[in-house]
C-alpha positions as a printed NumPy array, in Angstrom:
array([[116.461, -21.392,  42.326],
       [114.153, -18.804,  44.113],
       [112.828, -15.85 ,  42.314],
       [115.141, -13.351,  44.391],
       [117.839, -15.737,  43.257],
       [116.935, -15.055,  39.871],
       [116.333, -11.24 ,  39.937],
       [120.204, -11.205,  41.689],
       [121.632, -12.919,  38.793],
       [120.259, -11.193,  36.539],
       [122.084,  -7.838,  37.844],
       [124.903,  -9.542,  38.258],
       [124.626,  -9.985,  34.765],
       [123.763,  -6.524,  33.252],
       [126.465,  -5.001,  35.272],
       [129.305,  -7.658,  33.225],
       [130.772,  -7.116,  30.368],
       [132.048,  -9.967,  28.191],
       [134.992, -10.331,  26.089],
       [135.63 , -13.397,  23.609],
       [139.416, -13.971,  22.921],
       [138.768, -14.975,  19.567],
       [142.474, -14.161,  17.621],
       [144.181, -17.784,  17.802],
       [145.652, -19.2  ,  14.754],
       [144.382, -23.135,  15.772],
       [148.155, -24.416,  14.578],
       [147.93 , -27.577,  15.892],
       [144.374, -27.827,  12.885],
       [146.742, -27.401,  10.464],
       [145.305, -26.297,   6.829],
       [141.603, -26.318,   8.536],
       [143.172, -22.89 ,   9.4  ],
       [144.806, -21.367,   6.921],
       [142.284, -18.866,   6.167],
       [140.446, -18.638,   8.883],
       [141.041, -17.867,  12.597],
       [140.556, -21.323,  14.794],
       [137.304, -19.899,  16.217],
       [135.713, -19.403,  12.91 ],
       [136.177, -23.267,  12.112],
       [132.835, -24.921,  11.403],
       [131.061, -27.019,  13.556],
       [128.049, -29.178,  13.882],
       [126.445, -29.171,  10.56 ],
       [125.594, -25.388,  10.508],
       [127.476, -23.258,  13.525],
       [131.055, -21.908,  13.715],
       [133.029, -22.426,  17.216],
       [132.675, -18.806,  18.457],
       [128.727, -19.473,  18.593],
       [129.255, -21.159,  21.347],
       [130.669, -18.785,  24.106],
       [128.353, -16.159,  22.192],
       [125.311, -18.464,  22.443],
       [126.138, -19.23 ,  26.209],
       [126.614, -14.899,  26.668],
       [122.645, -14.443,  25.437],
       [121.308, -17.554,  27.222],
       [123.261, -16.136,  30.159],
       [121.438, -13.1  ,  30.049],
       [124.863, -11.321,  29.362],
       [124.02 ,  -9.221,  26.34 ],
       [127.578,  -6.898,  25.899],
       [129.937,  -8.792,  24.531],
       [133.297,  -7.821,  22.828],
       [135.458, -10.618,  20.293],
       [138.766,  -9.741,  20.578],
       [140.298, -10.693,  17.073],
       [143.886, -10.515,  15.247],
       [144.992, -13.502,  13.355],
       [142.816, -13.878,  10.055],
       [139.956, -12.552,  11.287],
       [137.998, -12.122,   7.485],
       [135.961, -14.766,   8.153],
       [134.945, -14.386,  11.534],
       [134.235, -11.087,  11.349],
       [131.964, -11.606,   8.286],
       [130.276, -14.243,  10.573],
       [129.692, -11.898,  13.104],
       [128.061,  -9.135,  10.812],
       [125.907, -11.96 ,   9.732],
       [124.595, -13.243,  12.172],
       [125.401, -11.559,  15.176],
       [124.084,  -7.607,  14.443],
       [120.851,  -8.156,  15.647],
       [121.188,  -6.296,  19.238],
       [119.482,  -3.394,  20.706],
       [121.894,  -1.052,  20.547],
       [119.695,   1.022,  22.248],
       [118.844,  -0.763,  25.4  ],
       [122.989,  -1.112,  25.603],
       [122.968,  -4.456,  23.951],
       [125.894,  -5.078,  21.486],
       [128.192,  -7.753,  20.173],
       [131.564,  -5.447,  18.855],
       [134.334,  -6.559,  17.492],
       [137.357,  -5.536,  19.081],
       [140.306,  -5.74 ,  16.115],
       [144.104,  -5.692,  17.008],
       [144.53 ,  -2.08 ,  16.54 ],
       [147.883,  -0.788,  18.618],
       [145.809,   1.023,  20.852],
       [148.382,   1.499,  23.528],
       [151.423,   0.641,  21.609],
       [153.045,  -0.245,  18.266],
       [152.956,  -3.596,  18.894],
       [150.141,  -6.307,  17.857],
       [148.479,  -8.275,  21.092],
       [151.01 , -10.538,  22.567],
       [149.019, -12.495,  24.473],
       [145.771, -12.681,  26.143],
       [146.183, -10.525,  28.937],
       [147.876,  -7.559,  26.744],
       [144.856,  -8.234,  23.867],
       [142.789,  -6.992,  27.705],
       [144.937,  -4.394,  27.987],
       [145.095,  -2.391,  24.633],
       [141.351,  -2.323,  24.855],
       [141.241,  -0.676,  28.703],
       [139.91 ,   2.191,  26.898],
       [136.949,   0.996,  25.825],
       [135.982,  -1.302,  28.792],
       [136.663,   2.084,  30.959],
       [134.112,   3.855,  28.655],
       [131.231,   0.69 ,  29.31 ],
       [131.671,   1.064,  33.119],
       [131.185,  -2.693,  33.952],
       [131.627,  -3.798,  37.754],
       [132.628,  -7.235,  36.345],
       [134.712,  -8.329,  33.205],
       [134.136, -11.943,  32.432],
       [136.725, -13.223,  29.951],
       [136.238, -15.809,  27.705],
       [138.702, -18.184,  25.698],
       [135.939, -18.216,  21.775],
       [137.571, -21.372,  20.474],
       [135.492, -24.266,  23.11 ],
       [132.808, -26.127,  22.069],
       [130.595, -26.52 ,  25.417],
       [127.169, -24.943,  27.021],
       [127.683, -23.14 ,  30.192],
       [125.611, -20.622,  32.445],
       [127.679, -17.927,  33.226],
       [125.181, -16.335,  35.626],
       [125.971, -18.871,  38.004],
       [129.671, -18.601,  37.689],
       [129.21 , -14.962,  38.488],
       [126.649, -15.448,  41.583],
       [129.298, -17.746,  42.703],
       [132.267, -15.268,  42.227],
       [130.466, -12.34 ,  44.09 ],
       [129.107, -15.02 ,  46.807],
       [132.724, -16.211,  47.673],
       [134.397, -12.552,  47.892],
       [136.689, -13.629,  45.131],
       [138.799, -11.06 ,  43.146],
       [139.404, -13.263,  40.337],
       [137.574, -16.751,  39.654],
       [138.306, -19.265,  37.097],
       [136.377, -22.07 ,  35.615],
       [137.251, -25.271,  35.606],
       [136.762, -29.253,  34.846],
       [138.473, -32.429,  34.791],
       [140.503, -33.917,  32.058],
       [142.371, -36.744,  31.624],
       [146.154, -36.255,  32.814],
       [147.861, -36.686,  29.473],
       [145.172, -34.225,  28.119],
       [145.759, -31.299,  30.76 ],
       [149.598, -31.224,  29.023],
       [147.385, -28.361,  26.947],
       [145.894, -26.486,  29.711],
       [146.033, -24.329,  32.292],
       [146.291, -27.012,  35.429],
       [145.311, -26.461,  38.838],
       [145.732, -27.573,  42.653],
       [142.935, -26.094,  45.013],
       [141.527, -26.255,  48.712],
       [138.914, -27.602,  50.528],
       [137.154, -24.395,  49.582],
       [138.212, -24.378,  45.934],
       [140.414, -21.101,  46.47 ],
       [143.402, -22.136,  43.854],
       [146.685, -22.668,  45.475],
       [148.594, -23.692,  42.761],
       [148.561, -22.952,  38.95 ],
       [150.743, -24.042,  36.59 ],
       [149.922, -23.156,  32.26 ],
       [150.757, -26.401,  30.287],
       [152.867, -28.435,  32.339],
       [154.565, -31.524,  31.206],
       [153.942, -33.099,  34.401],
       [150.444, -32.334,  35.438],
       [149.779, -32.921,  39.304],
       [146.931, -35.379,  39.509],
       [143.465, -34.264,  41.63 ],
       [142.962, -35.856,  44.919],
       [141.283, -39.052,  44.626],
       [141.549, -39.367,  41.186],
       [145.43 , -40.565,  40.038],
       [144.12 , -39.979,  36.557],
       [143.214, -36.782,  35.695],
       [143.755, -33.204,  36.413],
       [141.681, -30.079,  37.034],
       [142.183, -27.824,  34.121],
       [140.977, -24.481,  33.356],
       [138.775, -24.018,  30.6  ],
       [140.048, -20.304,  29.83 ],
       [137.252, -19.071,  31.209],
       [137.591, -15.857,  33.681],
       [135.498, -13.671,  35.896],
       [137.518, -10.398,  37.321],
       [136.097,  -7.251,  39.614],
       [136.913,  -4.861,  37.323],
       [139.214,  -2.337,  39.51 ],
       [141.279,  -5.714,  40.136],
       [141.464,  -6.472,  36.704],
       [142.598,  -3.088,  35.546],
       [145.003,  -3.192,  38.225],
       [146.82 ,  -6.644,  36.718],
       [146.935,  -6.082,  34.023],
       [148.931,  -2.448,  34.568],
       [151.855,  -3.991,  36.268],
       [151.748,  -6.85 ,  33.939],
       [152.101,  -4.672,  31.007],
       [155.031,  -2.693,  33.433],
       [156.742,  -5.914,  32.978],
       [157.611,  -5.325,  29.569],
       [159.932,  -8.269,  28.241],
       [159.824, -10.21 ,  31.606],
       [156.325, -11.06 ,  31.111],
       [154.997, -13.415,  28.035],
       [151.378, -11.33 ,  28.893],
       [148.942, -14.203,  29.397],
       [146.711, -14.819,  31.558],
       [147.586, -18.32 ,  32.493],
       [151.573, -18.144,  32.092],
       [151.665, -14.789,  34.286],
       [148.534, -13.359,  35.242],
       [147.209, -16.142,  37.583],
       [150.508, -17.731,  39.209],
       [151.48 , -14.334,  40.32 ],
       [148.05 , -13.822,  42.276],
       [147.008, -16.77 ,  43.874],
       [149.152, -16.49 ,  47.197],
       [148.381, -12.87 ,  47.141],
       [144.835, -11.897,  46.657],
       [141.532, -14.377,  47.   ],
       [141.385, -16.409,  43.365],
       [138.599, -19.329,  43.024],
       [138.069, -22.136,  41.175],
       [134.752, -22.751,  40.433],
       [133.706, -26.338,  38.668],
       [131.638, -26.346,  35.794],
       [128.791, -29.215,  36.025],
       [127.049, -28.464,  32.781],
       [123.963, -26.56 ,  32.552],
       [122.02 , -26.413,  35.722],
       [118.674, -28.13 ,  35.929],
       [116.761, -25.068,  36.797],
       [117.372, -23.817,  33.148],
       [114.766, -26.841,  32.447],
       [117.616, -29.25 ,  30.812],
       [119.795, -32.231,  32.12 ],
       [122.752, -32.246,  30.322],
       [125.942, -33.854,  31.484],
       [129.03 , -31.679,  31.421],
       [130.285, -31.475,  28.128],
       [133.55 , -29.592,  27.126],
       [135.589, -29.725,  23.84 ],
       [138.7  , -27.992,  23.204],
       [138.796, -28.883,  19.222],
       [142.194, -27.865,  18.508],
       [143.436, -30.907,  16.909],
       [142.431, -32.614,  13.594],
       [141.228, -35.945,  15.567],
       [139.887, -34.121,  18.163],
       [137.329, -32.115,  15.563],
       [136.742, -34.524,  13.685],
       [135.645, -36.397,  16.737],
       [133.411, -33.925,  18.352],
       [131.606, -33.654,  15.001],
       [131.523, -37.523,  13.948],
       [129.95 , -37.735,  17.791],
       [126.674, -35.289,  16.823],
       [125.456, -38.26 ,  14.684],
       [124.978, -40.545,  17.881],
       [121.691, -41.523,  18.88 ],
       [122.601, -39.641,  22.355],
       [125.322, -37.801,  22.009],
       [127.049, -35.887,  24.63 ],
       [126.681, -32.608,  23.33 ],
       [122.358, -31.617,  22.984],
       [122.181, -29.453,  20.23 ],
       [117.982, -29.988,  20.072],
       [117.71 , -28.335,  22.801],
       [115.095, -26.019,  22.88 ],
       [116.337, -23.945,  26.33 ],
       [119.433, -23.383,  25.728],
       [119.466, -22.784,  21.558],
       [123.159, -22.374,  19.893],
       [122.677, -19.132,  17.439],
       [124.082, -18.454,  14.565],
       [123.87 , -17.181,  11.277],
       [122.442, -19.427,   8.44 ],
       [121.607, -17.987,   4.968],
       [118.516, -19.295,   3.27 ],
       [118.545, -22.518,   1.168],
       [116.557, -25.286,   0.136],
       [116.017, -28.369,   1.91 ],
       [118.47 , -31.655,   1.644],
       [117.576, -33.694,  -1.413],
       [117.811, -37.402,  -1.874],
       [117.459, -38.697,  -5.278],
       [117.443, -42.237,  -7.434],
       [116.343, -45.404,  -5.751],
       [117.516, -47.922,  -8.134],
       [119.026, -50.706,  -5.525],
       [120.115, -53.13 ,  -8.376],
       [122.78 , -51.132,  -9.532],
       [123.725, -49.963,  -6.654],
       [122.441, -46.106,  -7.276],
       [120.726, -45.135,  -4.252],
       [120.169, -41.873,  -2.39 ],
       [120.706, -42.24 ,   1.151],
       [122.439, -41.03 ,   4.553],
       [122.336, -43.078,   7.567],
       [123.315, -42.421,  11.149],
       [124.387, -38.774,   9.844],
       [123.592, -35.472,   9.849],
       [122.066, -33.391,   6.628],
       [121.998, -29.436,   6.252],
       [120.293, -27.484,   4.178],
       [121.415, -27.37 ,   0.497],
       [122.832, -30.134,   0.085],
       [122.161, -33.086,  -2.479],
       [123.07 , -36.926,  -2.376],
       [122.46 , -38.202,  -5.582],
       [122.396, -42.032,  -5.924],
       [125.177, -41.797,  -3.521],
       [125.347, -43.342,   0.263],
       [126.082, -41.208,   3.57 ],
       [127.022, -43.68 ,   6.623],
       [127.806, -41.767,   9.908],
       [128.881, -38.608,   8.077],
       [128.178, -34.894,   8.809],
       [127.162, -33.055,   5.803],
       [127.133, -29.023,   5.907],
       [125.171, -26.731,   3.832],
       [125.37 , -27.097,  -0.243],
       [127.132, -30.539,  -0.144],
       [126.999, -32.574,  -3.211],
       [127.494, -36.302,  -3.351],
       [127.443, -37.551,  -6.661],
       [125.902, -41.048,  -7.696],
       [127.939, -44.434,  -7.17 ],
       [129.687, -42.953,  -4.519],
       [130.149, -43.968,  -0.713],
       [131.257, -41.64 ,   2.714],
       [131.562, -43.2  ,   5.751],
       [132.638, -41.178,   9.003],
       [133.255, -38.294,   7.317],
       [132.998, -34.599,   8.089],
       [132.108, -32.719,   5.   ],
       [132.295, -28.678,   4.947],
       [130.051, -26.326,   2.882],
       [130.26 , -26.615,  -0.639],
       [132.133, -29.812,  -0.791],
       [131.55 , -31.654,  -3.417],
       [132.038, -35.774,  -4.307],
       [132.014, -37.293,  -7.744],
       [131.219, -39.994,  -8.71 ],
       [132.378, -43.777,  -7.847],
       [134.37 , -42.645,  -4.959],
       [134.989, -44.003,  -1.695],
       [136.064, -41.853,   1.468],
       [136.334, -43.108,   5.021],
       [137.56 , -41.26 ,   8.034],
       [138.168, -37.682,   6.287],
       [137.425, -33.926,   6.717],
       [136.711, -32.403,   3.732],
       [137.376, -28.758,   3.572],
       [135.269, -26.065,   2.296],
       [135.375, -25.99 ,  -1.635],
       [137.211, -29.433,  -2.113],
       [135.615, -31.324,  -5.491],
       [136.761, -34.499,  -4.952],
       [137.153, -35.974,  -8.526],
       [135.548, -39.179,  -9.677],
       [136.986, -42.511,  -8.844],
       [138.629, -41.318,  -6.06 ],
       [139.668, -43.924,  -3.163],
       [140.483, -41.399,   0.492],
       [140.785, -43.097,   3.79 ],
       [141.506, -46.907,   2.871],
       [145.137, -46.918,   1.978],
       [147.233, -44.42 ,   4.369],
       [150.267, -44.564,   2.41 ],
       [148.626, -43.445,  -0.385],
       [146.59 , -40.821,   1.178],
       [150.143, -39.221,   2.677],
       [151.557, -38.917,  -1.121],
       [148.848, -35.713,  -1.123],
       [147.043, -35.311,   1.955],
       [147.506, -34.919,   5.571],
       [146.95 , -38.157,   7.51 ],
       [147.004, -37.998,  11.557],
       [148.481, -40.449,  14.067],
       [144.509, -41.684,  14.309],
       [144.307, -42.282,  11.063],
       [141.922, -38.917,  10.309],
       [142.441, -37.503,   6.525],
       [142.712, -33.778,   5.663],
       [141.384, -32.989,   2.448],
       [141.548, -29.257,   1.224],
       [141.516, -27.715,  -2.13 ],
       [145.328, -26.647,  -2.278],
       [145.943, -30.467,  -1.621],
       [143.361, -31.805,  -4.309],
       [144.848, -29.326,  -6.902],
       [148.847, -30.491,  -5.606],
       [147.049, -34.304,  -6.531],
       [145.889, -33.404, -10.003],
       [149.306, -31.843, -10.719],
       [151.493, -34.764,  -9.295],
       [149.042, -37.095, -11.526],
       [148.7  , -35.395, -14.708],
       [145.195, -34.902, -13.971]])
């Protein structure tokens, strides 16, 4: 990229304004969101799922950014003050948070495009020539700059990211048919027959809920969708989108992971984590020698907040009875402890505690977890909180595990505290 390439991007990108739709329950996660809206789910050891759009905003060079919030939103917000209050608020930098607050009308957001709409106010009083919307509950890096030299290149009043995913996978997304020029020409939100891409009788071109909009064109949208009343379900992907494409210029534009003049190689990597197997998978994957997702990488850093602690601990080396401190092939935050206990392929957040005689293998432990002794867990998510008690067996016995826990199709294991405390109950413990 040329300097003058540069110096037009980054225009592009103090004249946008960003807005995280971060207000969806995660049902399909089950108890992992019970308390917590699906974007404040942990992630990676240290990081919560909405760092990630945020991260890529600030890396972008995008630095006004609204999260658009509604369904249990304690714990996000919290996050947010945390770790995401450091802005200039001076030189117009900010990261708000934009509450369900019947702005317009007495009803809560119902849907994505009306959670737009109630806040028209407030993106009317930030004067932004473009309004790039972004779904805060994807784990993926991704240069927006070029998605928005790329929307203003092509004309486009609308443009929408996208990638390919394997057919019975885009069931859950926003699918896609486009032109030679990737102007969309068909658009169809969760089908249950997704239309293969050319050339490829496998998958499908989905979008990743990620949308740029002139901001005249936007306001105008969303007005007669909102005029719609009852006739409309208010989303941007059931309404918004199928009732533009034939009449106004909408593009498609296909992410390729992080360019290589922001000095890094990565491969395209996008995650929607909105199942049990499919988090536990992303996170189980960070332990990989290589894994798909670079999280070391110093060019594009994922932010967050993290609060001070000490350093992991590994104590007792006594082999011959089988008391040994040790992780392998896993990940290790800060605070925790594994005490005469073994780690194999496991992600451990902060202030985990494994206790001696104890073994976890491909497991995906949340802060403040804590193991006692003699047990064995394989396959599992513990929740935040959970104190597993001694001599307990998770993860080899799937009958078993279902009496008190929730068990997916892949054989993952949901532990939480409600659960544990059902178990003690049911056992007299």
């Amino acid at each position: 990229m040329q300097p003058e390439d540069h110096r037009f991007v980054s225009r592009l990108t103090r004249d946008t304004l960003a807005l995280v739709l971060a207000g969806g329950r995660g049902s399909r996660l089950y108890e992992l969101t019970e308390t917590r809206a699906k974007p404040a789910v942990y992630f990676g050891g240290k990081f919560r799922i909405i760092d990630f759009p945020l991260s890529n905003c600030v890396n972008s060079g995008i630095r006004r950014i609204g999260v658009v919030t509604q369904y249990k939103a304690h714990s996000l917000i919290r996050h947010l003050m945390h770790g995401w209050s450091s802005f200039r608020t001076e030189l117009g930098e900010f990261v708000e948070v934009l509450p369900a607050s019947q702005r317009i009308s007495d009803n809560w957001y119902s849907g994505t495009a009306d959670a737009i709409y109630q806040n028209r106010d407030i993106i009317e009083a930030l004067r932004p020539k473009y309004v790039l919307i972004l779904s805060g509950d994807h784990i993926y890096k991704m240069d927006y700059g070029q998605m928005l030299a790329k929307h203003v290149d092509s004309g486009a009043d609308m443009t929408v990211s996208c990638i390919p995913v394997p057919l019975e996978d885009a069931k859950g997304f926003g699918v896609m048919s486009v032109d030679e020029d990737y102007r969309i020409v068909e658009f169809q939100e969760k089908p249950a027959n997704p239309q293969p891409m050319p050339g490829s009788s496998d998958r499908a071109l989905a979008s990743m809920g990620n949308y740029i909009f002139n901001t005249e064109f936007l306001f105008q949208q969303l007005t007669k969708d909102a005029g719609m009343g009852d006739d409309s379900s208010h989303d941007f992907g059931k309404d918004i989108i199928p009732s533009i494409i034939h009449t106004h210029k909408v593009m498609a534009y296909p992410f390729k992971g992080l360019a290589a003049d922001n000095g890094t190689d990565d491969k395209p990597y996008w995650r929607d984590v909105g199942t049990l197997d499919a988090f536990w998978e992303a996170n189980i994957d960070l332990v990989s020698v290589e894994p798909e997702l670079n999280l070391y990488d110093e060019n594009w850093p994922i932010l967050t907040y993290h609060r001070q602690l000490p350093s992991a601990k590994f104590v007792f080396q006594d082999r011959d009875e089988g008391r040994e401190g040790k992780a392998l092939d896993s990940i290790v935050s800060a605070g925790c402890i594994i005490s005469g206990a073994t780690a194999k392929r496991s992600l451990l957040f902060s202030n985990v505690k494994l206790h001696s005689y104890s073994e976890i293998d491909e497991c995906v432990l949340l802060p403040e977890s804590e193991v006692g002794r003699h047990c064995r867990i394989k396959k599992a998510i513990i929740d935040r909180g959970c104190n597993i008690p001694a001599n307990t067996i998770i993860g080899y016995d799937r009958e078993e595990d279902k009496k008190y826990f929730r068990v997916t199709d892949n054989g993952v294991t949901l532990v939480t505290p409600n659960m544990l405390a059902e178990r003690a109950n049911a056992l007299g413990l």
